[in-house]
C-alpha positions as CSV (number, residue, x, y, z in Angstrom):
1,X,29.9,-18.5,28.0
2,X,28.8,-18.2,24.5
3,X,24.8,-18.4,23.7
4,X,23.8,-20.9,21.6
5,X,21.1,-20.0,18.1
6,X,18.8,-22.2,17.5
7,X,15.5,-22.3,14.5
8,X,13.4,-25.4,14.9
9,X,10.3,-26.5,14.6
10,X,7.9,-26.3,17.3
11,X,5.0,-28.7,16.4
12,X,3.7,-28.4,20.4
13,X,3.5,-24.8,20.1
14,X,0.4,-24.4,18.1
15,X,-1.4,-20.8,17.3
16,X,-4.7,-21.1,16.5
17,X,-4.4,-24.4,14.8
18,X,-1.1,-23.1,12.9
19,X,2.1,-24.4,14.0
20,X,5.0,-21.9,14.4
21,X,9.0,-22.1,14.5
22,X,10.9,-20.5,17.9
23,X,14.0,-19.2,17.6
24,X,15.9,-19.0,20.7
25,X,18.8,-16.9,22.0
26,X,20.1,-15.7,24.9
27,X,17.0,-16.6,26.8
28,X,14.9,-14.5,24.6
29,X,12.3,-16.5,22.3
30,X,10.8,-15.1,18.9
31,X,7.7,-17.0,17.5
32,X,7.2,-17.2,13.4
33,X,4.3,-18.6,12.4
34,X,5.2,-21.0,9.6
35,X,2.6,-20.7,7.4
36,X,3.4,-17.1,7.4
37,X,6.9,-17.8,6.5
38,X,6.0,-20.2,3.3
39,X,3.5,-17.8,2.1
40,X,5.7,-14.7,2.1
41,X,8.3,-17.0,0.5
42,X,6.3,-17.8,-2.1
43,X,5.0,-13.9,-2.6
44,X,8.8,-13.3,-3.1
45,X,9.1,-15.8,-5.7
46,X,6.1,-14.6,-7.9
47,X,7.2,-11.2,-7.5
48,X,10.9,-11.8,-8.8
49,X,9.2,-13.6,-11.8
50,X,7.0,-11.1,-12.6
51,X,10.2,-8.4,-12.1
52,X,12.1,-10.6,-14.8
53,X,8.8,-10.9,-16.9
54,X,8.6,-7.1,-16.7
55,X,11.7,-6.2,-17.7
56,X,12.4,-8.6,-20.3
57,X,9.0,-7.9,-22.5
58,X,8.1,-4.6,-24.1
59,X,9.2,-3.3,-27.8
60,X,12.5,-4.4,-27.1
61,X,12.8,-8.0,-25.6
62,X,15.3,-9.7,-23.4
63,X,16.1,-13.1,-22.6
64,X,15.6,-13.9,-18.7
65,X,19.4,-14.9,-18.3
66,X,20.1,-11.4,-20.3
67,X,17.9,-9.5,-17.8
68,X,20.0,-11.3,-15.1
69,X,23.3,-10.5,-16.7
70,X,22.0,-6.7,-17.4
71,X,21.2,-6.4,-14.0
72,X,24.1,-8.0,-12.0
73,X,26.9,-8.0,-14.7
74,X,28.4,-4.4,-15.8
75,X,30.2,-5.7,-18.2
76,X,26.9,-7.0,-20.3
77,X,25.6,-5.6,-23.2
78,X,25.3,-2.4,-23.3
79,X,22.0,-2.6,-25.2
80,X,20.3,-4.6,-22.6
81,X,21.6,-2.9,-19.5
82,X,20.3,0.6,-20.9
83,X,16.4,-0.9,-21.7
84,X,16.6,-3.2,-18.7
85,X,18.3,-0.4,-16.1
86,X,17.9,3.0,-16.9
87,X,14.1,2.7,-18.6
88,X,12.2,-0.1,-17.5
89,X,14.1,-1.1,-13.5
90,X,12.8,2.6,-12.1
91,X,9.1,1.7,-13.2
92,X,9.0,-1.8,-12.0
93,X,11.1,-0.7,-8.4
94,X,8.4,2.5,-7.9
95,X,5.6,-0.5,-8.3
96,X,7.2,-2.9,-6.0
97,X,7.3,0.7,-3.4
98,X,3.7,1.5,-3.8
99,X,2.5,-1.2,-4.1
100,X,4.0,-2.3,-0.7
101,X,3.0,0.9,0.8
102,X,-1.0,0.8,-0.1
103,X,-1.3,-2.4,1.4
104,X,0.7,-1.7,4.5
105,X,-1.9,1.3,4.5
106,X,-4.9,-0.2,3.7
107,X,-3.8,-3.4,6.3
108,X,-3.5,-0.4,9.1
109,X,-7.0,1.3,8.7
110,X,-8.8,-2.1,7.7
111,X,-7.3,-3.1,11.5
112,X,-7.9,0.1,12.4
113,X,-11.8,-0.5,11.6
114,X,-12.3,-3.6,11.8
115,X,-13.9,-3.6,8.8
116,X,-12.3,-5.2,5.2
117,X,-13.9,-2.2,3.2
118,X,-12.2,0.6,5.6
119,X,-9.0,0.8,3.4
120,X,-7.8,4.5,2.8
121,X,-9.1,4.9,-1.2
122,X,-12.9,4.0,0.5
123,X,-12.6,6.2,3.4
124,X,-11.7,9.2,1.5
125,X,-8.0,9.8,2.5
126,X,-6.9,9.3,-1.6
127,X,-9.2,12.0,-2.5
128,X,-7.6,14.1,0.0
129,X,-4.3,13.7,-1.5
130,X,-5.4,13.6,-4.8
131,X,-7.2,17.7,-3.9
132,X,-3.8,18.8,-2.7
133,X,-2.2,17.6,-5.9
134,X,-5.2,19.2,-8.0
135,X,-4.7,22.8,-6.3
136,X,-1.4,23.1,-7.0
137,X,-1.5,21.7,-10.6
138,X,-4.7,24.0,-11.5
139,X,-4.5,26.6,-9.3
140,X,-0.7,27.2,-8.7
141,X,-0.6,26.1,-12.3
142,X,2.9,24.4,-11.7
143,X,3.5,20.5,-12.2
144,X,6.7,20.1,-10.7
145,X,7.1,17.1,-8.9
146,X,8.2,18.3,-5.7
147,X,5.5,21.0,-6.2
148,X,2.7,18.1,-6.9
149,X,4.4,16.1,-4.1
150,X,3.9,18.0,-1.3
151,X,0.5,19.3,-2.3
152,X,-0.4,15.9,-2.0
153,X,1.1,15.3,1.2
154,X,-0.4,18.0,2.8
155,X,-3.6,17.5,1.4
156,X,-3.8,13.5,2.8
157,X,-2.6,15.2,6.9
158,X,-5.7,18.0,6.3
159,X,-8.0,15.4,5.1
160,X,-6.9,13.1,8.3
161,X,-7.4,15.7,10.7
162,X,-10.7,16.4,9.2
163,X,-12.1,13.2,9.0
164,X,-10.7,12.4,12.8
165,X,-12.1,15.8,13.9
166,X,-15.7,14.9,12.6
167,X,-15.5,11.4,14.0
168,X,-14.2,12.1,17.6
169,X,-17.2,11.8,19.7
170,X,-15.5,10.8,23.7
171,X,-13.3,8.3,21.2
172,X,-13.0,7.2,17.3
173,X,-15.5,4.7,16.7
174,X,-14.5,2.4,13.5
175,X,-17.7,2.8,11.9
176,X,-18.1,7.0,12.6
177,X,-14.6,6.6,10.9
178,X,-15.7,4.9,7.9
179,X,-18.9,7.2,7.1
180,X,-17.6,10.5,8.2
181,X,-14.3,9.4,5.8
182,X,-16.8,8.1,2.8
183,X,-18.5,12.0,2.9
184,X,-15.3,13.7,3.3
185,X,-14.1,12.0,0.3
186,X,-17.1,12.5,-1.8
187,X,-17.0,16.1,-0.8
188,X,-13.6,16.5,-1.8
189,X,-14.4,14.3,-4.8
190,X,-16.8,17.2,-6.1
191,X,-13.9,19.9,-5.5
192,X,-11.4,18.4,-7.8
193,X,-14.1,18.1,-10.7
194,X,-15.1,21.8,-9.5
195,X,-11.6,22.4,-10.4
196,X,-11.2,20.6,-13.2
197,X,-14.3,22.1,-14.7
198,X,-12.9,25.1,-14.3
199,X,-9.7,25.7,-15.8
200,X,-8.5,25.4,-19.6
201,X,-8.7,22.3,-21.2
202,X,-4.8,22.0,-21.0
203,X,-4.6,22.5,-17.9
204,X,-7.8,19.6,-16.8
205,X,-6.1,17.2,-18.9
206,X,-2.9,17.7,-17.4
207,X,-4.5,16.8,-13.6
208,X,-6.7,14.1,-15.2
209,X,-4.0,12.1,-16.7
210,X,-2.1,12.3,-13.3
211,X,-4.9,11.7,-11.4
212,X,-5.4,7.9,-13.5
213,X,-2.2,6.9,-11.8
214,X,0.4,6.0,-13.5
215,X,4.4,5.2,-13.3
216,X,5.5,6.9,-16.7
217,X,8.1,9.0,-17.0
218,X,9.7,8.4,-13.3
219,X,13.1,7.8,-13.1
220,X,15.7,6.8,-10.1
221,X,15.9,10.6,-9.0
222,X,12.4,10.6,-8.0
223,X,12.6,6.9,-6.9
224,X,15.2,8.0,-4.3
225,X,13.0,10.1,-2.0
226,X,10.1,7.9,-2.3
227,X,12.3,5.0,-1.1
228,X,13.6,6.7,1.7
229,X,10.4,7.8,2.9
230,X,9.0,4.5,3.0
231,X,11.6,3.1,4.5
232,X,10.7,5.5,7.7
233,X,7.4,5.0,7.0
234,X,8.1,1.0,7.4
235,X,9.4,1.3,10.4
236,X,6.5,3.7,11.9
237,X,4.3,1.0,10.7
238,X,6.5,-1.5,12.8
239,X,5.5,0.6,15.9
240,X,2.4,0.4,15.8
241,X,1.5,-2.9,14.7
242,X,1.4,-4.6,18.2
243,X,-1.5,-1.8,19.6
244,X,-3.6,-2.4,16.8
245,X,-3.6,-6.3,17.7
246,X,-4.3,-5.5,21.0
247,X,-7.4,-2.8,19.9
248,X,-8.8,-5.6,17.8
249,X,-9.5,-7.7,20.6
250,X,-11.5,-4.4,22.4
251,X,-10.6,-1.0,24.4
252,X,-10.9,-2.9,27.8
253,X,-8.2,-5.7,27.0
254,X,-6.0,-3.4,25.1
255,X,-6.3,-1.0,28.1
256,X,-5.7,-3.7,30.8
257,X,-2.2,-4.9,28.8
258,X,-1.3,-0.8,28.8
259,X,-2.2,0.4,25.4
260,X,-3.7,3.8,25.4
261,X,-5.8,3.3,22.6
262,X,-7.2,6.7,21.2
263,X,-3.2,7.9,21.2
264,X,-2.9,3.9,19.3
265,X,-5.7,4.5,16.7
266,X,-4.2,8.4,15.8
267,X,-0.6,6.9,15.2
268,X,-1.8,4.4,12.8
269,X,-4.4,7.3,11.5
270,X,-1.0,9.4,10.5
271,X,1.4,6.2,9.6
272,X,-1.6,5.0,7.0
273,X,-2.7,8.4,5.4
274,X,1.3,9.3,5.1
275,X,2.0,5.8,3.0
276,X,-1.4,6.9,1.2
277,X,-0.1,10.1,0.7
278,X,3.3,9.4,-0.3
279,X,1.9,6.7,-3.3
280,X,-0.6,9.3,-4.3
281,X,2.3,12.6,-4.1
282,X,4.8,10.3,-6.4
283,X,2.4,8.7,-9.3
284,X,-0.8,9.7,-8.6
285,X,-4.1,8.0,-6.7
286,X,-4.2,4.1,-7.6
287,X,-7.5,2.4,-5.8
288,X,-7.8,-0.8,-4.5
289,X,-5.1,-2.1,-3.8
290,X,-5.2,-1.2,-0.6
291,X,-8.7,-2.7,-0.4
292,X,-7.8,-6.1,-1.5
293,X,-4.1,-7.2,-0.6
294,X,-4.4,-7.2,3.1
295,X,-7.7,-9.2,2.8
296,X,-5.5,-11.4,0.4
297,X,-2.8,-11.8,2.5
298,X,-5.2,-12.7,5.1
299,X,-6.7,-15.7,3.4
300,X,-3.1,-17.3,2.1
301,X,-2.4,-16.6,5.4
302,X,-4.7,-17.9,7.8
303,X,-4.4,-15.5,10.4
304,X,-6.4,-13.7,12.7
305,X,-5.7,-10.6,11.9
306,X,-5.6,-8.6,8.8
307,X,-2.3,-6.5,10.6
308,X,0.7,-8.6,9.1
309,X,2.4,-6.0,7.3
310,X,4.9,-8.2,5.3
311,X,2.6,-10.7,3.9
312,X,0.4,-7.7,2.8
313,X,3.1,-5.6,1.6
314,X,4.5,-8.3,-0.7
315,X,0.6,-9.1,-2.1
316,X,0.3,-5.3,-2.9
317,X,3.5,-5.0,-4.6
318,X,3.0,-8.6,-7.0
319,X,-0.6,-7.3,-7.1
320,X,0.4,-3.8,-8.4
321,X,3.8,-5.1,-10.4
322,X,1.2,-7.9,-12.5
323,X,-1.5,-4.6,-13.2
324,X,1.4,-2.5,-14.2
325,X,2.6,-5.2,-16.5
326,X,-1.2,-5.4,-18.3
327,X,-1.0,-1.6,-17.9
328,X,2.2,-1.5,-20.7
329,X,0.4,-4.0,-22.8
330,X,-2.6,-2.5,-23.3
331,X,-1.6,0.7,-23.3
332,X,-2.8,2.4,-20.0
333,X,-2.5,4.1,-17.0
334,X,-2.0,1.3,-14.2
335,X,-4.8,2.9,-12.2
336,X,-7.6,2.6,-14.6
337,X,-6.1,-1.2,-14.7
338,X,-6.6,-1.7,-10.9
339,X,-9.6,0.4,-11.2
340,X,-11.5,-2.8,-13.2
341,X,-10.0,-5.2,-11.4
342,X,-10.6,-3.6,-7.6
343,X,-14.3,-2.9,-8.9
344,X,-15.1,-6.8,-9.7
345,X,-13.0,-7.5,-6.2
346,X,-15.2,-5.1,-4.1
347,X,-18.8,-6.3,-6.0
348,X,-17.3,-9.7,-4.9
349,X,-16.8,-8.5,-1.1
350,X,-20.0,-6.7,-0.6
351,X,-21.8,-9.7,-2.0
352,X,-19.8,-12.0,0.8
353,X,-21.4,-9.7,3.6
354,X,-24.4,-9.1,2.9
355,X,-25.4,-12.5,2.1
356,X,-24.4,-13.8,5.1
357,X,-21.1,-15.2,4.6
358,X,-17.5,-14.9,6.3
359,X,-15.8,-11.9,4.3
């Protein structure tokens, strides 16, 4: 007997007020909320636009349907498929990555919280990576990538285990989290510009031009091992998705549908600073985005819960592909871009709370 596939429409089945599609097979059921669906179809859409819009502007500039041919043709012009290919598609693909992964991050520890401001640039965990990147620039005194990479890395795991040490009192409160994570960060904050004080001129300029953020100078080499990294890191992310739902609705009910929620909330701790870490280790700390695309993706959504991981990763990466874009025209590092436009976003956010409304 074969199984029979089928998508439809399921206006009975309601979630919240939204209605979702079932897809059936094999007597197994999968729910998609439609909205969802429509909304990350329409991310898609902006962000291929913006991908042609990027590649096709600059000093040299392209026709859409020659950005098309350059990409998918290799028999185009040879011109247009060395601009469009080998110097601007590495740049746009490494914004589309970490853009994704802040907002997966910052969608994790905002869930993780319960709190829109607990994303990983306000709790400290950027800083963290952005010391481990300093030492090895200024006091190694080497800037080789892999070199700058894994100082990074390691320096976004020590400044998790910190901040979890300090805040474990019988459990991980969300707020303890958020304050202990805001010091950590400061503290770490006045180290770098210890360091920075501290060395040659050369040598502070070096770590403060990295530490703007920026996608210069980053080719499909470098683009390789960030890609497969995130990749894992997607899937990790995956995992633990469904505890976190179950955590936002309290200990006791994720306890009584078998969660074990302290092992829950340090899984997600390690999946978000690692995506944090990995964005910071290949083009340096860029804030807010993961402040503001999962609270984005929450309002086109609709939903419940700011834990939907595609919607989110598709806002960061058109959020962070559009900066990146003003970035080239004005002529500056894409963090200082996101740096106005997260500031204005967060004034905005702390307003909505503190004067009473629905953040």
């Amino acid at each position: 007997m074969t199984s029979r596939t089928t998508l439809l429409p399921a206006p009975d089945r309601v979630d919240f007020g939204r209605t979702v599609w079932t897809w059936r097979r094999a007597g197994t059921a999968l729910r998609v909320d439609r909205r969802s669906v429509l909304v990350c179809a329409a991310l898609a859409v902006v962000l291929s636009a913006l991908a042609v819009l990027t590649l096709g502007t600059g000093s040299l500039s392209f026709t859409p349907a020659q950005v098309l041919s350059a990409l998918f043709d290799p028999d185009a012009d040879s011109r247009a498929r060395l601009v469009v290919v080998n110097w601007r598609l590495p740049r746009l693909l490494f914004a589309i990555v970490c853009g994704a992964a802040l907002a997966i991050s910052g969608a994790l520890f905002q869930s993780l919280t319960k709190n829109p401001l607990g994303s990983p640039d306000v709790i400290g965990f950027a800083s963290g990576s952005y010391a481990g990147a300093s030492v090895v620039m200024l006091l190694l005194g080497t800037a080789d990538y892999l070199a700058v990479a894994s100082g990074s890395l390691i320096g976004g795991a020590l400044t998790a285990f910190l901040v979890y040490l300090l805040a474990y009192r019988n459990g991980l409160a969300p707020f303890r989290l958020i304050i202990v994570g805001i010091a950590v960060g400061a503290f770490l904050s006045s180290l770098t510009s210890m360091m920075l004080l501290s060395v040659s001129p050369q040598q502070a300029m070096l770590a403060a031009t990295w530490g703007a953020g920026s996608l210069s100078g980053l080719g499909f080499e470098q683009l390789r091992a960030t890609a497969v990294v995130f990749v894992v890191l997607l899937i990790c992310s995956a995992a633990v998705v469904r505890p976190l739902v179950h955590l936002e609705l309290g200990d006791d009910a994720a306890v009584a549908l078998g969660i074990r929620a302290q092992r829950a909330r340090l899984a997600a701790t390690l999946v978000g600073v690692a995506l944090t870490a990995l964005v910071t280790a290949a083009v340096g700390p860029i804030s807010f985005i993961a402040l503001a695309a999962p609270q984005i993706a929450q309002r086109l959504t609709r939903a419940s819960t700011t834990v939907r991981i595609v919607p989110a990763a598709l806002t960061g990466a058109v959020i962070l592909v559009g900066a990146d874009f003003v970035a080239q025209r004005v002529d500056l590092p894409v963090g200082v871009v996101t740096v106005c436009v997260g500031g204005a976003y967060l004034a905005w956010l702390l307003a909505r709370r503190y004067t009473g409304r629905r953040a």
